[in-house]
MARNUKOL-402425 format. One record per residue (C-alpha): residue in one letter; z, x, y. Coordinates in steps of 0.2 Angstrom, whole numbers, plus 2048, in hexadecimal, padded with zeros to 3 digits. Each point is the difference from the previous one (the first is absolute). Layout:
aZXY;...
***
This chain:
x341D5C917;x7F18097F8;x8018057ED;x7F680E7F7;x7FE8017EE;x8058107FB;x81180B803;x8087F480D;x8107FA806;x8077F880E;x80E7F5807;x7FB7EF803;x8117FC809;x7F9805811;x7F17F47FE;x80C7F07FB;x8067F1809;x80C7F57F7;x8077ED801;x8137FB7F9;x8007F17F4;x8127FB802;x7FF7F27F4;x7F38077F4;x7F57EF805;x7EF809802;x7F17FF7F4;x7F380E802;x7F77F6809;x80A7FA80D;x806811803;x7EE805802;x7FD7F380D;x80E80A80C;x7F58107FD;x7F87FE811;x80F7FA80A;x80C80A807;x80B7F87F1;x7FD8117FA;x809810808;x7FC8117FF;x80C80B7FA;x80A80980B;x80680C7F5;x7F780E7F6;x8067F97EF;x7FF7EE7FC;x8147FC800;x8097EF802;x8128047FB;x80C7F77F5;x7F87ED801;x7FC7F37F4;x7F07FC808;x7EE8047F9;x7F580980B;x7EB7FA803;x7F8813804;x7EE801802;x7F4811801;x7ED802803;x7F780D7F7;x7EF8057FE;x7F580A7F4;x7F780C80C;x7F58087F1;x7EE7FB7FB;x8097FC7ED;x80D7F57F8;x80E8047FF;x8137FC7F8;x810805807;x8127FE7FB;x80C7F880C;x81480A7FC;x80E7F3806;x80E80B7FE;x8107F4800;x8037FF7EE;x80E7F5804;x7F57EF807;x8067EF7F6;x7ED7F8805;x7F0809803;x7EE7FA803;x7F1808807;x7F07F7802;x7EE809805;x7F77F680E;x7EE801802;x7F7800814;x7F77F5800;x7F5800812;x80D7FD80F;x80D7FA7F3;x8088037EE;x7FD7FA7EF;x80A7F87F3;x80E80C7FC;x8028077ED;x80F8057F9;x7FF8137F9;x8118037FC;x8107F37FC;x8138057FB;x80D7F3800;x8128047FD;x8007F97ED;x7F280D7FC;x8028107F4;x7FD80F803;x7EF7FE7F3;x7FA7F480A;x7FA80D80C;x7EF805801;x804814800;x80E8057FA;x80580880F;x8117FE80A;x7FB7FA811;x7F47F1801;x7EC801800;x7F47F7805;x7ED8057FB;x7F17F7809;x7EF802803;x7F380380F;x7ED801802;x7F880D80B;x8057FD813;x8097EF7F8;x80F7FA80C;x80E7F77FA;x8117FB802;x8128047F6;x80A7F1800;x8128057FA;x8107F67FE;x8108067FA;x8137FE800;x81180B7FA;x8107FC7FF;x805813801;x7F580780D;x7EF7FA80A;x7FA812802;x7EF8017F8;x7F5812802;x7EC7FA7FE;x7F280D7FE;x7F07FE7FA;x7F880C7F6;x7F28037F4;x8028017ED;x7FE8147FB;x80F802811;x8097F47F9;x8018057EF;x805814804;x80C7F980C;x8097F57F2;x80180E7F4;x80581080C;x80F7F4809;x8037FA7EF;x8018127F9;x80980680F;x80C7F1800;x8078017ED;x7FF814803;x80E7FE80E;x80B7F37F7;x7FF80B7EF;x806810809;x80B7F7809;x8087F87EE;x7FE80E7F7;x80980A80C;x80E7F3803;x8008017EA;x803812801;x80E7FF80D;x8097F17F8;x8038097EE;x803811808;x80F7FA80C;x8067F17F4;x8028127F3;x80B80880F;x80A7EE7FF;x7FA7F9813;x8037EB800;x7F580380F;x7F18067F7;x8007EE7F7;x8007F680F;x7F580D808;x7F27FC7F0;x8027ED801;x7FC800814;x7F080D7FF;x7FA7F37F3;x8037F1809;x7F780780F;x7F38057F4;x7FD7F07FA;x8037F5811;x7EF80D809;x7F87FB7ED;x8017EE802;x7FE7FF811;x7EF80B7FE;x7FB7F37F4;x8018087EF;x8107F87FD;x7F47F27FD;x7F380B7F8;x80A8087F1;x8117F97FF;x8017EC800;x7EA7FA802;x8057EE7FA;x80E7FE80C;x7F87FB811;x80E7F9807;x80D80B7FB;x7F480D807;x7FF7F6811;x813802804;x8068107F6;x80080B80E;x8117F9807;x8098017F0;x7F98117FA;x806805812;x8107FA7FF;x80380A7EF;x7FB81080D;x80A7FC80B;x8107FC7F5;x7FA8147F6;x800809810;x8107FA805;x8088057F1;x7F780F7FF;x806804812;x8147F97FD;x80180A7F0;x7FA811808;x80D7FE80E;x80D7F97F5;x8037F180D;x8107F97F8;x80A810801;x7F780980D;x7F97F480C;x8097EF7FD;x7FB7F8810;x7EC8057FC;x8067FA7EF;x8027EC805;x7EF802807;x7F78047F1;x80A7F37F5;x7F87F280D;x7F0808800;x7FF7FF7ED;x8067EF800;x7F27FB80C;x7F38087F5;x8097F77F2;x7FF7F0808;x7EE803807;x7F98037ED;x8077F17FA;x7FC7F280C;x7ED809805;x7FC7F57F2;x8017EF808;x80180A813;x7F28077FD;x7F47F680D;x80D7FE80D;x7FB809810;x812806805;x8038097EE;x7F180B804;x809804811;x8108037F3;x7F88097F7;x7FC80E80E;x8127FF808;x8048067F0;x7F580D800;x805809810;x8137FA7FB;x7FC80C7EE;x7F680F80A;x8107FE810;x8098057F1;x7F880C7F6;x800808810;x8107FF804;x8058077EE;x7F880E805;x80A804810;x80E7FE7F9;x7FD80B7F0;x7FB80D80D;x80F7FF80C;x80B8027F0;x7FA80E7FE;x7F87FA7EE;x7F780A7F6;x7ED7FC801;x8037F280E;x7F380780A;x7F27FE7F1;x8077EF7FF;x7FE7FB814;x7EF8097FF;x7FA7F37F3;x80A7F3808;x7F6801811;x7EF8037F6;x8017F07F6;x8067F6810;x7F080680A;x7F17F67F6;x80C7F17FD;x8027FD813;x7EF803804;x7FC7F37F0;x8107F380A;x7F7804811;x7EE7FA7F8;x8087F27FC;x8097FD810;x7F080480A;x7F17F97F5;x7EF809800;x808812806;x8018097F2;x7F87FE7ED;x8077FF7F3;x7F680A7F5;x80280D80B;x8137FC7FF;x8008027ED;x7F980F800;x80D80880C;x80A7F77F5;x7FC8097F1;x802812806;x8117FB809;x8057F97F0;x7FB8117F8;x80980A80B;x80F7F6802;x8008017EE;x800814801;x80E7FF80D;x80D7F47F7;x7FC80A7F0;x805812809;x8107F5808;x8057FE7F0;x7FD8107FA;x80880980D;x80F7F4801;x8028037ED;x801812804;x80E7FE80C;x8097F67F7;x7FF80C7F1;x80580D80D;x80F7F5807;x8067FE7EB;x7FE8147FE;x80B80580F;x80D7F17FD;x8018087EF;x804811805;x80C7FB80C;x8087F47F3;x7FF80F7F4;x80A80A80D;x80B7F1805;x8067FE7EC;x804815800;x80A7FC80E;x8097F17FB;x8048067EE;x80A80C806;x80B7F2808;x8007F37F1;x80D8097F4;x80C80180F;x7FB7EC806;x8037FC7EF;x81080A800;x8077F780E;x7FA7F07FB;x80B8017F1;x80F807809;x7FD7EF80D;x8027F77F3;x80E8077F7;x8097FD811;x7FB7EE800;x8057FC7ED;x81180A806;x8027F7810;x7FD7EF7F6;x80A8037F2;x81080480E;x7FB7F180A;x8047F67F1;x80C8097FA;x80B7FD811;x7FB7ED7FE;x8087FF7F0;x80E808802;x8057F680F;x7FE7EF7F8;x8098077F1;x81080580D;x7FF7F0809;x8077F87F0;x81180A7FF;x801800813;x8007ED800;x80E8047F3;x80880980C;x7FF7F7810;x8077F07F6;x80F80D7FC;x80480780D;x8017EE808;x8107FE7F7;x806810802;x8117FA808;x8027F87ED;x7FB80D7F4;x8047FF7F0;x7FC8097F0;x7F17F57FD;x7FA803810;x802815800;x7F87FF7F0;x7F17F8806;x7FF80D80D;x8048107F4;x7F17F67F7;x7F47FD80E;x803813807;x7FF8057F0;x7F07FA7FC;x7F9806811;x8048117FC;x7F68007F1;x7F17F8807;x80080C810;x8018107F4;x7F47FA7F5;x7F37FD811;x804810807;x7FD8097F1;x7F17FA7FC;x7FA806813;x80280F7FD;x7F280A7FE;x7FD8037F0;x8017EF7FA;x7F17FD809;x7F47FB7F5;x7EF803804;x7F67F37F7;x7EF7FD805;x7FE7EF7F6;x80C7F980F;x7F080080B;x7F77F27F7;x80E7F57FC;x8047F4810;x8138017FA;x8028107F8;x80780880F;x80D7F17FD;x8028027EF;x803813802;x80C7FF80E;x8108027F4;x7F98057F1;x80C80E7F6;x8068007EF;x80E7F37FC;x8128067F9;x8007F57F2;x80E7FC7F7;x80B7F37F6;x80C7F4809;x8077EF803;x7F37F6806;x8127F880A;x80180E80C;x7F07FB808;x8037EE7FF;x812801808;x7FC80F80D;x7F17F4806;x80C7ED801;x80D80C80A;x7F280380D;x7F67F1802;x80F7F27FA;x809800811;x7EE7FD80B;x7FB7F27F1;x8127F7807;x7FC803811;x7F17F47FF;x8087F57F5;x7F98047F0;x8088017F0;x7FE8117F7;x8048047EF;x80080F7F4;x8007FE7EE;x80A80E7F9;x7F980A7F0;x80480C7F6;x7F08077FA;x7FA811803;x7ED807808;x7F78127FE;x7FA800811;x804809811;x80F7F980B;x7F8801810;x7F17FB7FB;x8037F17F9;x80E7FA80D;x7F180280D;x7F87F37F6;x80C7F37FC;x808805813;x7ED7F9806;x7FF7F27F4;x8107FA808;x7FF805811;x7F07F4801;x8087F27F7;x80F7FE80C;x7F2805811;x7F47F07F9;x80E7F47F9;x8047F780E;x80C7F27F4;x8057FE7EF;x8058117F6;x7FC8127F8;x8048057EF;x8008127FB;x8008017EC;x7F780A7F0;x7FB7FC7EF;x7FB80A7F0;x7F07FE7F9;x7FC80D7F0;x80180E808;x8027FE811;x80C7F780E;x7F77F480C;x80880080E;x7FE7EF80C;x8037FA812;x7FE7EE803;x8007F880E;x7FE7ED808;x7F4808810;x7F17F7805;x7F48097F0;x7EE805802;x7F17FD7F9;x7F780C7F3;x7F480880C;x81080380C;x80880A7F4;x7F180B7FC;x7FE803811;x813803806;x7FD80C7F0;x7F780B80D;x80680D80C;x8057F9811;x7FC7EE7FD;x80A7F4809;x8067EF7FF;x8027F480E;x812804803;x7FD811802;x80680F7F8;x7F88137FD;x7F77F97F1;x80580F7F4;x80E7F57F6;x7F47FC7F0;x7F480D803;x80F80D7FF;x8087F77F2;x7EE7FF7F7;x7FC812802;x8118077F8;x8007F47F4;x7EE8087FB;x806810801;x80F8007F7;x7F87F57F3;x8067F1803;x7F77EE800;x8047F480C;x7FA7F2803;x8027EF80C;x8007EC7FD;x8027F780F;x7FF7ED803;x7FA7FB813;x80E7F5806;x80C8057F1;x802811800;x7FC8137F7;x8068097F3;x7FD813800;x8028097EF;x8018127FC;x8018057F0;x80A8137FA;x7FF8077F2;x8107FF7F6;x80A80D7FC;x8008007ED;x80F80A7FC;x80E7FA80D;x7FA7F07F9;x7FF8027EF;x812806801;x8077F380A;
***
């Protein structure tokens, strides 16, 4: 190749021939030894491009100074990336070639400083007399790529080249940046989480084209020569893992697009895992290979995004698939230069790149705007129609409200009867027992027997009144407070005001031995009422339903032994007992049996005790029950005591 001194430039790739040094076992020397020998190849290519391989690569150039005067030139070696780069100048001598000389030296552990321009790319500047021949001897390897762009050029080209690309370079990024700036505070103002993701991926793309251009190195880490070497995997793993974000937050994958959604979770995770282990995978030739699969998985998917944003009919899914497919065109062309070494360079790649970044930049921004828009529009009319929705419904609240109340007057009424019935049959089956015992001996009446018919009758015919009129309608309460007490309905289902009035406590106690007395000696029990000659203030009725229940359980549970029906004063009040010899129960029994329609193991309607408890609150009386397992109860209501019957008896 022959030089000139001034304004000049030219590729030396199509003048090279090149020799792979698996084993990095050649010395200068013996690599110029195999000059002559077909041990060096042309290249076939147009760029000087070995692919992903850990070998280092011999290349050897002739040039020639074809003016009358020295001359110096620079030699650019544009892979900013190389772990080990030498070049040696080597003098013609006659037929053959001189000691080489080294003119320029890197090694991976080198900083940035150590450079002898502070220039991103690699140069090496020699020296030729007039109409001097010599040789380039340059050796060289990379873990991330073999590519390696070689032109010769004279010092006042080189210099203007450095600062217009420069200029033009940092003038692209900055727009670029300072458009994505812009964009990010305006849309994160109109609330987007999109805009976020949107900022952190158009900087990660910024940054992987600046390190990979070789100002990574330049300006942001000089004393880190080894990160520098393998930070174009991690810094692309953190663009890949953005842009799916940005892309599953546009769509809204995991309501919209669930499907779409488990496929950017795995690709996140990838780029997750692929920045963390790049440190110690870094050299590995299948995590390069890796490292494009997830490439075209993350583009595949933008892509996709897109589609489906469009086909939903979402608002600015066309500016998103437009920016999809812009930034998928320069990264397969950069995975097919890779996949078919020496077609395409890569600076001419990072350029495309730039300007697709730009205006992919320009059509996600618009995406978002424009889906912002929609959305806002969506909010607008969805508010109207609520707004015409609520005139609407108001006018069917008061009457929804109305019948809600009325459905549950109905319920509360319904209960209350329910229970109501419930009592009042376990309350009549007591004097029917009575009466069934009776009428078993009917061919035997005697006055006893007719008088604890007329008494069992009797009694019948004031509980039935009392039922029927309390269902009538107007004693019907309607008491909302019933609707948040589990047993209110219960509690209310005979609720009137008792007809107190002064009497001998005997008239209960001998009506209820007259009804249960006969079924006691029928299982064999012995049953015994105390006679007493004190006087109650209470109501009839209501106490004969209690003491008729107290002993109405006793004789159902004893199975042997015996009942005793007696009272006692206390103060001012009569305590009224029934023992029995049954099986007892324990304290947690009795607070449960204490409960509406809680039954034992023998059975029952399990309204006994919760009858009996309920009057005796109502009426104002206090009862109470000791009971023994295995040795029987005792069941205790006490009335208050009549002061002036008493006092004058």
């Amino acid at each position: 190749m022959q030089l000139q001194r001034t304004d000049f430039h030219a590729d030396l790739a199509p003048h090279v021939r090149y020799l792979v040094d698996g084993d990095h076992a050649l010395s200068p020397d013996q690599a110029l030894a195999r000059v002559p020998t077909d041990k060096f190849k042309p290249i076939e290519t147009s760029i000087v491009d070995f692919g992903f391989t850990k070998a280092r690569f011999w290349l050897w150039a002739e040039a020639e100074n074809a003016s009358e005067a020295a001359g110096t030139w620079k030699l650019v070696l544009s892979n900013p990336l190389s772990d080990a780069l030498s070049v040696y100048i080597v003098p013609r001598i006659g037929d053959g070639f001189g000691e080489p000389v080294e003119i320029l030296s890197h090694t991976l552990d080198e900083p940035f400083a150590a450079r002898e321009l502070a220039y991103r790319n690699y140069v090496a500047t020699f020296r030729l007399a007039a109409y001097e021949r010599a040789g380039l001897l340059i050796a060289y390897a990379s873990k991330a790529a073999t590519q390696q762009i070689l032109y010769v050029e004279s010092p006042d080209y080189f210099f203007a080249q450095v600062d217009q690309e420069d200029m033009h370079n940092f003038l692209v990024l900055g727009l670029l940046l300072g458009m994505t700036l812009v964009s990010v505070i305006y849309l994160t103002a109109l609330r987007s989480r999109a805009a976020l993701y949107y900022g952190l991926y158009i900087c990660a793309a910024a940054l992987y084209l600046f390190q990979t251009d070789g100002y990574g190195f330049q300006f942001l880490w000089p004393a880190s020569p080894g990160w520098n070497t393998m930070a174009v995997i991690p810094i692309g793993a953190v663009w890949a893992a953005s842009g799916l974000q940005f892309a599953r937050s546009f769509v809204d994958a995991p309501k919209n697009h669930p499907t779409l959604n488990k496929l950017f979770i795995g690709g996140l995770i990838v780029s997750c895992l692929m920045f963390a282990t790049s440190f110690w995978l870094f050299e590995t030739p299948w995590f390069k290979f890796v490292a494009l699969a997830l490439a075209v998985y993350c583009t595949s998917l933008y892509v996709a995004a897109g589609i489906a944003a469009v086909r939903c009919g979402q608002a600015g899914g066309r500016f998103f698939l437009v920016g999809a497919i812009i930034v998928v065109a320069p990264i397969l062309i950069g995975l097919v230069s890779y996949a078919l070494p020496g077609r395409f360079s890569q600076d001419l790649i990072g350029h495309g790149a730039r300007y697709a970044l730009g205006l992919e930049g320009i059509a996600f921004a618009l995406a978002i705007f424009v889906n912002l828009l929609g959305i806002r529009r969506e909010r607008d009319e969805a508010m109207r129609r609520e707004i015409v929705e609520t005139k609407e419904k108001l006018a069917a609240v008061e009457a929804l409200q109305e019948a809600k109340q009325k459905h549950a007057r109905a319920v509360q009424l319904a209960e209350r009867r329910r229970d109501q019935l419930a009592t009042t049959a376990h309350d009549i089956q007591q004097p029917l027992a009575s009466l069934r015992m009776a009428l078993r001996q009917m061919e035997d009446l005697a006055g006893h027997d007719r008088e604890k018919i007329a008494g069992s009758l009797s009694y019948l015919d004031q509980l039935i009144d009392r039922n029927l009129q309390q269902t009538r309608p107007s004693a019907t309460g309607e008491d909302h407070d019933e609707m948040h007490d589990p047993h209110a309905s219960f509690a209310a289902s005979a609720q009137d005001k008792p007809a107190v009035e002064d009497f001998p406590v005997s008239v209960v106690l001998a009506n209820v031995a007259r009804m249960f007395e006969a079924e006691a000696h029928e299982k064999g029990l012995g049953f015994r009422a105390v006679p007493s000659s004190l006087h109650v203030t209470a109501d009839p009725i209501g106490l004969m339903r209690i003491v008729s229940n107290l002993v109405s359980n006793a004789v159902k549970y004893t199975d042997q032994g015996r009942i005793l029906l007696g009272c006692r004063a206390e103060r001012d009040r009569v305590r009224i007992e029934v023992r029995d010899t049954g099986p007892g129960m324990t304290q947690e029994e009795v607070s449960r049996f204490l409960k509406p329609y809680e039954k034992g193991e023998t059975g029952g309607t399990g309204l006994g005790l919760a009858v009996v408890s309920r009057l005796a609150n109502e009426q104002g009386f206090t009862f109470d029950v000791t009971s023994t397992p295995g040795r029987g109860s005792v069941f205790a209501v006490s009335v208050p005591r009549s002061r002036t019957a008493n006092a004058s008896t």
